[in-house]
TIPASE-600154 format. One line per field, with one value per residue (C-alpha): y, z, x; residue number from 1. Coordinates in pm, whole numbers, always signed. Layout:
! residues N
v c(Y  ...)
w c(Z  ...)
u c(X  ...)
n c(NUM  ...)
! end
This chain:
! residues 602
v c(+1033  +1282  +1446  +1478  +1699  +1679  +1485  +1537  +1364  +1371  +1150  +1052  +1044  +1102  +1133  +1236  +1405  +1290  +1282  +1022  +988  +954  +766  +981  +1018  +706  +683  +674  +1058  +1207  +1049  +1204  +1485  +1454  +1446  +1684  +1951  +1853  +1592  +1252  +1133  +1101  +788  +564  +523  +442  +703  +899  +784  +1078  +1403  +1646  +1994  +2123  +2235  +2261  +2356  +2601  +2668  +2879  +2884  +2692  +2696  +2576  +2510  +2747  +3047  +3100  +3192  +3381  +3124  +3226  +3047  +3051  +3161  +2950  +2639  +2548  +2225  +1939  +2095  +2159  +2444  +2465  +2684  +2764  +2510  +2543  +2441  +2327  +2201  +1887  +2080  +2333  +2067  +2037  +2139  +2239  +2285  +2456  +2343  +2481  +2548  +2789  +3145  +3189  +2807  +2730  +2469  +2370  +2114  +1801  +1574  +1628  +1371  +1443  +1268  +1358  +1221  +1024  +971  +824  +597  +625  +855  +941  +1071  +1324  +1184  +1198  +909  +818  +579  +308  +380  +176  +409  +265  +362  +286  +193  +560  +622  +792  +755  +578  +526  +435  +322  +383  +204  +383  +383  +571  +552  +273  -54  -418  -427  -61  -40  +352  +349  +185  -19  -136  -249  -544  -567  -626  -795  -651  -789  -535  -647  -482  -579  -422  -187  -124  +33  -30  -233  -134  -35  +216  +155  +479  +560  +886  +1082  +1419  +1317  +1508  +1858  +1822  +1472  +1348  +1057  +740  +496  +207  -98  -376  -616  -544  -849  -756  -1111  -1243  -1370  -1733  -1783  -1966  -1624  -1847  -1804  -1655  -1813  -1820  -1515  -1281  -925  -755  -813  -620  -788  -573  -227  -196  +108  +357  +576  +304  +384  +756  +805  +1042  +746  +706  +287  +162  +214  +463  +836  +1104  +1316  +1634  +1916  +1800  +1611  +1505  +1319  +974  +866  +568  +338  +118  -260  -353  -727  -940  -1164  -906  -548  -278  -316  -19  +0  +244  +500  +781  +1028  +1356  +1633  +1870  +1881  +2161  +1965  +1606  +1346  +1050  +715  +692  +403  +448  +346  +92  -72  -84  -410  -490  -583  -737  -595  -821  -972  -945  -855  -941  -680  -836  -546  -605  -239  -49  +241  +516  +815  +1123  +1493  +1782  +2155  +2218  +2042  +2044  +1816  +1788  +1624  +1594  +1467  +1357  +1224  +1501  +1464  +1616  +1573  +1685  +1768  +1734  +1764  +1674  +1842  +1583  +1446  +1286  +948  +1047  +1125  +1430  +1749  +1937  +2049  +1938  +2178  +2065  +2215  +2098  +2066  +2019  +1872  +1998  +1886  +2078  +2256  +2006  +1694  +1914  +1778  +2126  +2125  +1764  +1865  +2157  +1938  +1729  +1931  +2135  +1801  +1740  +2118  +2077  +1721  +1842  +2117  +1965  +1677  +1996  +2142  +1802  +1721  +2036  +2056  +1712  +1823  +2135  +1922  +1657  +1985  +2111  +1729  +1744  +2049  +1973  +1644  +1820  +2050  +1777  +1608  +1896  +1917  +1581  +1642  +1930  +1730  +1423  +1664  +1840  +1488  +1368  +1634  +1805  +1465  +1255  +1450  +1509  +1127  +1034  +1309  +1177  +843  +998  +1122  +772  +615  +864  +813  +452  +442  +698  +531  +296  -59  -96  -217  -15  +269  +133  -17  +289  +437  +111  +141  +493  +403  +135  +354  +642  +330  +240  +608  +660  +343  +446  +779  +628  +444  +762  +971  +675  +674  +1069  +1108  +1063  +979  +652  +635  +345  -56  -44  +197  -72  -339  -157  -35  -424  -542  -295  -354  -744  -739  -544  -734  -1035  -940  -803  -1124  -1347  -1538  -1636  -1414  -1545  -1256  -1355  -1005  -865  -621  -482  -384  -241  +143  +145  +404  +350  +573  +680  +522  +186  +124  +255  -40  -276  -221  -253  -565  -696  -583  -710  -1067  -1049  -974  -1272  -1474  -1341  -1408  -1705  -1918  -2008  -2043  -2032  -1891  -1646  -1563  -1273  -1305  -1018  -1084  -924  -1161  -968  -656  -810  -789  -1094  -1086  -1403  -1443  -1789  -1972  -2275  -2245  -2495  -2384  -2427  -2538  -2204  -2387  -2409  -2145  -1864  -1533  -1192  -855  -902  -1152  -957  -626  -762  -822  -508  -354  -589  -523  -159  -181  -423  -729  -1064  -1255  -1612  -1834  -2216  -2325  -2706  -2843  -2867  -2733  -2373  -2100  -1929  -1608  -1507  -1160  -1073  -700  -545  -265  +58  +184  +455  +218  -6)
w c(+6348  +6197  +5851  +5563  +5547  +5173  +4910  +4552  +4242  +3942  +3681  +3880  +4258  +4343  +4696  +4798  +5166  +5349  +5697  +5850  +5639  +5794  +5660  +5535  +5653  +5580  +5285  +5464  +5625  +5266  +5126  +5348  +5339  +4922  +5024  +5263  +4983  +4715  +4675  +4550  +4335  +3913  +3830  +3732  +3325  +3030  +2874  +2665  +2291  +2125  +2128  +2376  +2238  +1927  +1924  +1603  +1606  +1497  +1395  +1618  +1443  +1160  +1166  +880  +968  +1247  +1094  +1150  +846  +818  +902  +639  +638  +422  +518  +831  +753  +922  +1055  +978  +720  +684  +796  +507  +528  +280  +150  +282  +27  +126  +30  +153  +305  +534  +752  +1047  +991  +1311  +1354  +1626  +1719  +1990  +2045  +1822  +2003  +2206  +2245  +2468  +2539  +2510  +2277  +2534  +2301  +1941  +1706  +1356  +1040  +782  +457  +188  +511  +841  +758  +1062  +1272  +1601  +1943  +2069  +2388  +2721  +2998  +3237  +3540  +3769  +4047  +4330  +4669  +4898  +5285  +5632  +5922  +6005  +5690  +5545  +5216  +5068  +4678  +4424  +4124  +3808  +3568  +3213  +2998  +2715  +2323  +2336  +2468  +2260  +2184  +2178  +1988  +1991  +2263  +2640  +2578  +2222  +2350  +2520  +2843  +2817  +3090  +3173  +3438  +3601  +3870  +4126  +4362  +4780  +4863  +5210  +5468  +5285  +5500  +5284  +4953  +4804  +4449  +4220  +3920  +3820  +3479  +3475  +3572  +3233  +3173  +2871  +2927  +2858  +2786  +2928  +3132  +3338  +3551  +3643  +3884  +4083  +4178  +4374  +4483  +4599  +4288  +4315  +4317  +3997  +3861  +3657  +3877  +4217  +4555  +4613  +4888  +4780  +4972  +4773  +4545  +4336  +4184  +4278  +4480  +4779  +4933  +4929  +4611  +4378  +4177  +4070  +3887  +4229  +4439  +4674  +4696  +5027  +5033  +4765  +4790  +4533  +4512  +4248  +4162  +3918  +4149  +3848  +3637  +3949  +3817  +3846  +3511  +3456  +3323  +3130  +3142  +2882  +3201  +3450  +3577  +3532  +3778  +3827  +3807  +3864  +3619  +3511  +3257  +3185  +3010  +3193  +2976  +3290  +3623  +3715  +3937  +4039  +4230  +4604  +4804  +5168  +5441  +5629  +5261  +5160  +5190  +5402  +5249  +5342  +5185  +4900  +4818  +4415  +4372  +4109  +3975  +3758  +3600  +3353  +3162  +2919  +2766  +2533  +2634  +2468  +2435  +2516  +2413  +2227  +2017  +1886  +1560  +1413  +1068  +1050  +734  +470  +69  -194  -295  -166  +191  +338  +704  +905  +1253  +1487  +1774  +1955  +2287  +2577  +2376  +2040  +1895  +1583  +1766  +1502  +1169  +1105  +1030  +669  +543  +231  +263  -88  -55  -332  -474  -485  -793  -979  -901  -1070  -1408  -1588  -1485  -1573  -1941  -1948  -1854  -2085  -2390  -2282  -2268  -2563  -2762  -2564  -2693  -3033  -3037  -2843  -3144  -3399  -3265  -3250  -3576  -3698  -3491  -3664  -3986  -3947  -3832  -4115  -4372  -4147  -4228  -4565  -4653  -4442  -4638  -4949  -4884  -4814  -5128  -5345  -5136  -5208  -5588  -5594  -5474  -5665  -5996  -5889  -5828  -6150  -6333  -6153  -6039  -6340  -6603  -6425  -6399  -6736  -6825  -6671  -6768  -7143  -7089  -6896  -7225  -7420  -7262  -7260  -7667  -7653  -7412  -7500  -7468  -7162  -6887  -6635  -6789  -6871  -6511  -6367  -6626  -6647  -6263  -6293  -6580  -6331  -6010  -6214  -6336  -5982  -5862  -6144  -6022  -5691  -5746  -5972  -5679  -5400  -5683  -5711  -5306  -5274  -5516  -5338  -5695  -5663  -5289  -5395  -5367  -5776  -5805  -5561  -5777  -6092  -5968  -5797  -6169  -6347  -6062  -6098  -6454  -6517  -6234  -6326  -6688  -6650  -6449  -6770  -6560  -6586  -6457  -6320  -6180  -6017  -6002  -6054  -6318  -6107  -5759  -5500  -5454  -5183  -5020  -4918  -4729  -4886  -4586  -4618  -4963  -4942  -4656  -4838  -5157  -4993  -4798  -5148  -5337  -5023  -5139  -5475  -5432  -5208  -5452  -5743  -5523  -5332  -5503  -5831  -5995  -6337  -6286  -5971  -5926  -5733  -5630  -5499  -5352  -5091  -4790  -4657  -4451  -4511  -4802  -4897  -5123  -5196  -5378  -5463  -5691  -5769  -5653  -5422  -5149  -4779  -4418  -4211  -3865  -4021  -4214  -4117  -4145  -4269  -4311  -4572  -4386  -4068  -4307  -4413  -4119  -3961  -4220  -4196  -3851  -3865  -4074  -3823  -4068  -4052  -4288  -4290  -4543  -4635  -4778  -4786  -4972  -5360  -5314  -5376  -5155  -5108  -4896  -4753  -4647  -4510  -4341  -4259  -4458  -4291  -4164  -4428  -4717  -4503)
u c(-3785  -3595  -3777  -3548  -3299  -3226  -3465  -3350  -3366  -3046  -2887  -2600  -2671  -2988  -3001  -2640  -2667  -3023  -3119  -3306  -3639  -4009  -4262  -4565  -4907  -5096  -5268  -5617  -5532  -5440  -5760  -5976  -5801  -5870  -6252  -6253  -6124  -6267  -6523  -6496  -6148  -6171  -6192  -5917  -5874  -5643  -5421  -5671  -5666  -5719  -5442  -5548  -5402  -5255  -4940  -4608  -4243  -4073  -3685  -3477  -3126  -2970  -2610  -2399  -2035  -2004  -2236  -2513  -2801  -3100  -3379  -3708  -3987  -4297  -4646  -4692  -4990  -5313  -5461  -5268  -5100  -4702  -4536  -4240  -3868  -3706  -3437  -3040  -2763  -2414  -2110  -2005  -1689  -1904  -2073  -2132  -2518  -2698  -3096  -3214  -3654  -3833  -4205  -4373  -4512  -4708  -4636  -4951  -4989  -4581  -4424  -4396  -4205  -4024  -3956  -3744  -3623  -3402  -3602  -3333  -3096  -3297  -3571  -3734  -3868  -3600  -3679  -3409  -3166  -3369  -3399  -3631  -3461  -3503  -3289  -3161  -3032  -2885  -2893  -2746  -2910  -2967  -3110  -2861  -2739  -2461  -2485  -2739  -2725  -2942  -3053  -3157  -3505  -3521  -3642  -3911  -3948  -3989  -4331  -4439  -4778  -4827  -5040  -4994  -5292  -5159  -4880  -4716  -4519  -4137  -3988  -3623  -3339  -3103  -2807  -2603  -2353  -2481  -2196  -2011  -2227  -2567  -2834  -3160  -3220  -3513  -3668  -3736  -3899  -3790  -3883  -3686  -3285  -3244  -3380  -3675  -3750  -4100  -4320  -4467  -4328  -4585  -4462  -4630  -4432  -4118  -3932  -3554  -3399  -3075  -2856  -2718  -2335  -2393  -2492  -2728  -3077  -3206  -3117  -3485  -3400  -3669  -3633  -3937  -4180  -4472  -4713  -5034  -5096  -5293  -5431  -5700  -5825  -5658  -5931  -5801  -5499  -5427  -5461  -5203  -5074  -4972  -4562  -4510  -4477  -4449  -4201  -4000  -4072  -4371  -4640  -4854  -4626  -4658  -4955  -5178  -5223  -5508  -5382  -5645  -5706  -5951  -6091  -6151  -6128  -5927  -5607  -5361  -5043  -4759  -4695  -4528  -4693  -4412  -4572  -4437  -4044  -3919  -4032  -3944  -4096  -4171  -4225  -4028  -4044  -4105  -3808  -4051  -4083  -3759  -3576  -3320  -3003  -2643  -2300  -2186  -2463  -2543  -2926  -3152  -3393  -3705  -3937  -4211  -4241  -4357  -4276  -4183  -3987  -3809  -3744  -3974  -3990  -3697  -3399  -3076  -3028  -2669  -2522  -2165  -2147  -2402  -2361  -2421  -2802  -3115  -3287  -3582  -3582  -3916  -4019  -4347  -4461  -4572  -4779  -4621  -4729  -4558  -4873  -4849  -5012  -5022  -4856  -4518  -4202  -4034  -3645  -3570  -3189  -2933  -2583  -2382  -2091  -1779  -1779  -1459  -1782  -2009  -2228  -2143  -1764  -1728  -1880  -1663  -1367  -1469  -1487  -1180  -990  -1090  -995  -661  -601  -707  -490  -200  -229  -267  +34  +250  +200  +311  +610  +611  +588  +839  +1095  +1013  +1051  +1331  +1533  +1447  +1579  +1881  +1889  +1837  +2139  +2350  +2294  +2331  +2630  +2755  +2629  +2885  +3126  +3100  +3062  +3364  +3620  +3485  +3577  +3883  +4008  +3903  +4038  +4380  +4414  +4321  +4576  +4830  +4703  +4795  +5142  +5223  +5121  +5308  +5637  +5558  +5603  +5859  +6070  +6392  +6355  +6544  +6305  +6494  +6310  +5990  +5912  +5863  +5631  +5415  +5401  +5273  +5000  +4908  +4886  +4699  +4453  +4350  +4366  +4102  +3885  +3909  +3764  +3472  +3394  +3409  +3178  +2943  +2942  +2928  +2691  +2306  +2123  +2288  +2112  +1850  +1844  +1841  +2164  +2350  +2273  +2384  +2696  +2780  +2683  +2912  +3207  +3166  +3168  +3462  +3676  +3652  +3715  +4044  +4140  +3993  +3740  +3394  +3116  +2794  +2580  +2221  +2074  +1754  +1667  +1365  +1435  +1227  +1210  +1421  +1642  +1983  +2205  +2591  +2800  +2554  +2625  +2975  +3035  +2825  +3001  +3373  +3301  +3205  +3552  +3768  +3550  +3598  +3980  +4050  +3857  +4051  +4386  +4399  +4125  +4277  +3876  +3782  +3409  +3297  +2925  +2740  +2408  +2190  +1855  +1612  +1473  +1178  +1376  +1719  +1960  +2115  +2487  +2646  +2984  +3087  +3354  +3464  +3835  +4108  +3895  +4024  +3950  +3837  +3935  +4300  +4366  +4554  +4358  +4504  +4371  +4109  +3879  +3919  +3865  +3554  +3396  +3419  +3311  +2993  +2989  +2986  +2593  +2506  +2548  +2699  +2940  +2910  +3223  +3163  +3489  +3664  +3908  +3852  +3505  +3528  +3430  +3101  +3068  +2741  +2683  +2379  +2277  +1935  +1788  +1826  +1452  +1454  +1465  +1153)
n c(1  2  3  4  5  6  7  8  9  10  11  12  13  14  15  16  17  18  19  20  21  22  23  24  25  26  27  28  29  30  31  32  33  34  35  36  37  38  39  40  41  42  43  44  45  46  47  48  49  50  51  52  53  54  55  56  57  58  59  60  61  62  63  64  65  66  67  68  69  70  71  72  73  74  75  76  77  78  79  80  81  82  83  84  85  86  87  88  89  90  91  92  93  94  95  96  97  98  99  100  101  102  103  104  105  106  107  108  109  110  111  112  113  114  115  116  117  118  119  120  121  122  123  124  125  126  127  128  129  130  131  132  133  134  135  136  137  138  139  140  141  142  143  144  145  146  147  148  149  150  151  152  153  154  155  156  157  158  159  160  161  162  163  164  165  166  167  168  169  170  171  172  173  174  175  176  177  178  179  180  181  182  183  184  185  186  187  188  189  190  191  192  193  194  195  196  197  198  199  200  201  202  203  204  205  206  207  208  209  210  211  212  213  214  215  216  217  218  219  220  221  222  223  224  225  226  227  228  229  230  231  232  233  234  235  236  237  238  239  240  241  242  243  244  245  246  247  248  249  250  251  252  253  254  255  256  257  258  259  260  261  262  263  264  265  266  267  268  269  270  271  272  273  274  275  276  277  278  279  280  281  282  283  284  285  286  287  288  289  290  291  292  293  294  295  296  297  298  299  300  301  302  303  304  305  306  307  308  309  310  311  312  313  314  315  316  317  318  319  320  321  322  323  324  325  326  327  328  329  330  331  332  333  334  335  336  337  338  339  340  341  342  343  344  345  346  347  348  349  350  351  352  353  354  355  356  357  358  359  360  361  362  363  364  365  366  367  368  369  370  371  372  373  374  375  376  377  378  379  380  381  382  383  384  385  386  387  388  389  390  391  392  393  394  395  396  397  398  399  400  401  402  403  404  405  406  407  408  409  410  411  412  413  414  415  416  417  418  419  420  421  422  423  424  425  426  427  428  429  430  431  432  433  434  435  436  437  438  439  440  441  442  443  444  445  446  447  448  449  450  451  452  453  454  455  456  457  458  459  460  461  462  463  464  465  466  467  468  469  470  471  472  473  474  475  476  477  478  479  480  481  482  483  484  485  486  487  488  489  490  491  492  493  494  495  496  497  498  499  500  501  502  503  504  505  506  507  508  509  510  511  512  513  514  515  516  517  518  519  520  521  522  523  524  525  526  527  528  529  530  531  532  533  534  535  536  537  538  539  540  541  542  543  544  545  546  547  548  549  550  551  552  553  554  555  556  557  558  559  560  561  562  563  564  565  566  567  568  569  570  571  572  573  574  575  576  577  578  579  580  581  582  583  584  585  586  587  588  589  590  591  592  593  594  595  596  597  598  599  600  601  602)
! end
């Protein structure tokens, strides 16, 4: 046969172009070979329990957010001690945060394994990506290639105790479908498909069946099974077990594992042990071993394992993101096992806030808020307070204003009326008896009379020291009174002698007071009464004035309205009040009028 033109082992296809492989010396020649150069084998035992070498990592780059920084460490420590580096700050915005391990010079021996956690983020302890595989190739029936497929260990298996012998074996099931071509299929146990992989990785019993159509158990087809080694020098972890080879670039990591059993001896097992992180290696079945397969068929793969595999040598470790707070990064050099070698590498490492989330900028804020509120409030209530001083003055100038005015009609107007009043009443006497004559000037005296009362009432309105609840009710007193005199009726007025201190505007009591006269005047004409009454009184933030008599009275759903009822309430209207008249026949009338007091007098 044919030896091999191409033998290599990768993480995708591990074998792609062989020739025609041939089977290796028997064990029996490379044994005595063995003796022949050197003497009897080592004998077979467990992975050692205690750490073999010291070794601790160092840090190579830290890059925050795409720069790099200086990377300062303090005096370096001894023994088991800590090696610390001086802390990095960031904001949250300049992640991503890249660390940067490798092996500390000279680095002898090298870091096989590293192992890091990010204290007050990970809670445990994380090996770095690396895998270890159990790989299925399958050839033709010249022994050539045609695909494999791999199946992945890494991190540690169920059960793992720290040590191989602490720890219990996991069984695992892996399934593939035979592809085109393929008419036997190689099992491999490779450590090294990625650069820097190391660790442990032992199996016990290899079981590849047929699967059932069912896909629920076996057919019972078995094409190979492993459930103990045979061969010479099975006592040395060199031995060499009847169809297995070794094979890579790193001869030493196939090794041979004792199984350690409570009723009887120590039985070996296949095993790889990686501390080399740069070579790989391991297990190959031999062609005569491999079984023979069909295309189609689904197989069944049945491995009991154990395990515990990561990175070796160096390390890249990556946050994208983390919550503002503190962190402390540390790291382990470790053995192939995960075992500390030495002293471990600690960054303390401080998230900070943007400055806006920031204790002292929130206090700041805080108390600036609060000056500006303060002084915005300050500066309101002056504004405030100017424009109250502003309306007062303009309110003061508008009632000196009116003052003037009022002054001014009383005594320009006034006095030219009650002049002409006088010569009325002096032609009056002087004139003949003859009516035609007299008419006119009684008309005038009459005209002037009104003119005069008319004006009393436009200075009462004009003038603002008549501009309270108290000076209404004085003037409607005085205005009652002296109407109904001249018409030689009763007067009944219900108003009180102590009044509120309230304010009321000159167009509100100039309203008020005209709705009133239009009243009184349809009273006075239509009713035919003997008595009238006027009440005044105040209902909380309303003003109440009610003017009643006991005249003919009429029916409001029948009677024709004129002027003065519509008159009065517009005027009502106009100071947002209401007028409300209860009238039948023979009953009298009573008018209610009713208004809100204006927010000034409130």
């Amino acid at each position: 046969m044919r030896l091999a033109q191409e033998f290599r082992l990768g993480t995708n296809v591990l074998m792609r172009t062989m020739g025609v492989v041939r089977a290796p010396f028997p064990s029996t020649a490379l044994l005595a070979l063995a003796f022949l150069a050197g003497g009897t084998l080592p004998r077979l035992h467990a992975v050692d329990e205690k750490v073999r070498y010291s070794a601790k990592p160092v840090i190579t780059e830290i890059v925050v957010g795409g720069r790099a920084v200086p990377v300062k460490s303090s005096p370096q420590a001894d023994g088991i001690g800590e090696v610390s580096y001086e802390g990095i700050s960031l904001l949250r915005g300049e992640f991503p945060l890249n660390l940067a391990l490798d092996t500390a010079a000279p680095g002898k021996p090298p870091i096989v394994r590293l192992r890091t956690r990010l204290e007050g983020w990970e809670s445990e302890w994380r090996d770095h990506e690396s895998q270890m595989y159990l790989v299925l190739r399958f050839i033709d029936e010249n022994n050539r290639a045609v695909s494999s497929e791999s199946f992945i260990r890494q991190g540690h298996s169920p059960g793992w105790g720290g040590l191989p012998q602490n720890s219990r074996w996991h069984s695992q099931v892996n399934e593939v479908e035979v592809p085109e071509r393929s008419h036997r299929v190689q099992i491999l146990l490779v450590s090294g498909g990625t650069p820097r992989t190391t660790g442990f990785w032992a199996v016990r019993r290899l079981r590849l069946s047929v699967r059932s159509a069912d896909n629920e158990a076996p057919t019972g087809i078995q094409l190979y099974q492993l459930e103990s080694l045979s061969g010479l020098g099975l006592d040395s972890p060199r031995g060499n077990p009847n169809g297995w080879l070794r094979d890579g670039t790193g001869l030493d990591i196939p090794i041979l594992y004792s199984r350690l059993e409570d009723d009887g001896p120590a039985e070996p097992v296949l095993a790889l042990l990686d501390t080399s992180p740069d070579n790989t290696g391991g297990w190959l079945q031999m062609v005569p071993a491999a079984a023979r397969i069909v295309p189609g068929q689904h197989l069944r793969l049945e491995v009991e394992e154990k395990y515990s595999i990561g990175r070796g040598r160096d390390a890249d470790v990556s946050f994208l993101s983390l919550p503002v707070g503190d962190y402390v990064f540390r790291a382990w050099a470790t053995d192939e096992l995960g075992r500390p070698t030495g002293p471990s590498l600690r960054v303390p490492v401080v998230v900070r806030p943007p400055f806006y989330a920031t204790a002292w900028f929130r206090m700041f804020g805080a108390v600036f808020l609060t000056a500006a509120l303060l002084a915005a409030v300050r500066y309101l209530s002056w504004r405030k307070m100017q424009e109250q001083m502003r309306l007062l003055e303009q309110r003061r100038a508008v009632e000196e204003e009116r003052t003037r005015l009022a002054r001014d009609l009383h005594d320009e107007m006034g006095s030219r009326f009650t002049q002409i009043s006088l010569l009325a009443g002096r032609a009056l006497i002087s004139a003949p008896a003859d009516q035609a004559v007299r008419e006119p000037i009684r008309s005038i005296n009459g005209a002037v009379k009104e003119l005069a009362s008319a004006l009393e009432e436009i200075v009462w309105a004009a003038n603002p020291k008549h501009d309270t609840l108290e000076g209404f009710g004085n003037y409607l007193a005085q205005y009652t009174g002296a109407v109904v005199r001249d018409a030689d009726l009763r007067c009944r007025l219900d108003i009180p002698t102590a009044l509120p201190e309230h304010s009321l505007p000159s167009g509100f009591r100039h309203r008020l007071m005209m709705a009133v006269k239009e009243a009184l005047n349809n009273t006075l004409k239509h009713a035919h009464a003997t008595e009238v009454s006027v009440q005044l009184e105040l209902d909380g933030s309303r003003l109440l004035v009610t003017v009643s008599d006991n005249g003919k009275g009429f029916d409001p759903g029948t009677v024709k309205r004129g002027n003065g009822l519509d008159h009065l309430e517009r005027r009502m209207v106009e100071i947002c009040g209401t007028c409300e008249i209860e009238s039948r026949q023979a009953g009298g009338t009573r008018i209610h009028l009713a208004v809100p007091l204006p927010k000034s007098a409130l």
